[in-house]
C-alpha positions in Angstrom: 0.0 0.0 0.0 1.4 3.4 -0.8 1.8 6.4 1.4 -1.2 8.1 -0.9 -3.3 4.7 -0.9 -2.9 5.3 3.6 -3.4 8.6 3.7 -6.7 8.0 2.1 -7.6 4.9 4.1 -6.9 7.0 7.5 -8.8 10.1 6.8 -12.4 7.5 6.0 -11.5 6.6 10.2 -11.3 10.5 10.7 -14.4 11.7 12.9 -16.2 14.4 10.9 -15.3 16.5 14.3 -11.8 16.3 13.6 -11.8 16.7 9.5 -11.3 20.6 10.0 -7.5 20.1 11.8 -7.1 17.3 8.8 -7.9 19.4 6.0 -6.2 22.7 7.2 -2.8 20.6 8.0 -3.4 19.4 3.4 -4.1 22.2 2.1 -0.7 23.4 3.7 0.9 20.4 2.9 -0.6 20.4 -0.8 1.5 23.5 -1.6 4.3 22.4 -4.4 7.7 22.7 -4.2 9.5 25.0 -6.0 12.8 25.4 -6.8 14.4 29.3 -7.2 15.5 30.4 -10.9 18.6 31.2 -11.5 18.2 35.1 -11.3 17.3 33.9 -8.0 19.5 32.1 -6.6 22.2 34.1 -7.7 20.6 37.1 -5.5 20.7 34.7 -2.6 24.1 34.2 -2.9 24.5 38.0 -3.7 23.2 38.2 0.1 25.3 35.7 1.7 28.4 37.1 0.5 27.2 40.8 2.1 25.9 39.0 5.3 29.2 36.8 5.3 31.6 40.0 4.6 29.4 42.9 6.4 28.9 45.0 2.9 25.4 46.6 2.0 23.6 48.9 4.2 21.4 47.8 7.1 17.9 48.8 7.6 16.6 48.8 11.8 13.3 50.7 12.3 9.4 49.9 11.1 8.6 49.5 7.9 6.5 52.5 7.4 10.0 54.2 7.9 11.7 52.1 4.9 9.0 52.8 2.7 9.1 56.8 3.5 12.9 56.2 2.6 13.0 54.1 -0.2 10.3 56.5 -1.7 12.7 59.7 -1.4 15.4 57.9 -3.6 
């Protein structure tokens, strides 16, 4: 029996009480996978090498703040 061919089997012994905990943990399970592009993962590794060497600039505050600034540039 598969893992899918279970799953199945297991949620007809569910009580209908309990389906709502079932069916929320699914449809967060059901979510593919992806994998990052290229362009991607290049700016991942972009960020790791200014985390890793202390380069870039650093923003602290809320994000209201950010926005205000990033707007003036």
């Amino acid at each position: 029996m598969s893992n899918r061919d279970l799953a199945k089997s297991l949620i007809d012994k569910i009580p209908e009480s309990r389906l709502f905990y079932v069916i929320s943990y699914l449809q967060g399970a059901a979510v593919p996978d992806e994998t990052p592009n290229g362009e991607t993962l290049a700016a991942m590794a972009e960020i790791d090498g200014m985390i890793a060497s202390g380069a870039g600039e650093h923003f602290d505050g809320p994000t209201a703040d950010l926005f205000a600034q990033l707007s003036e540039d």
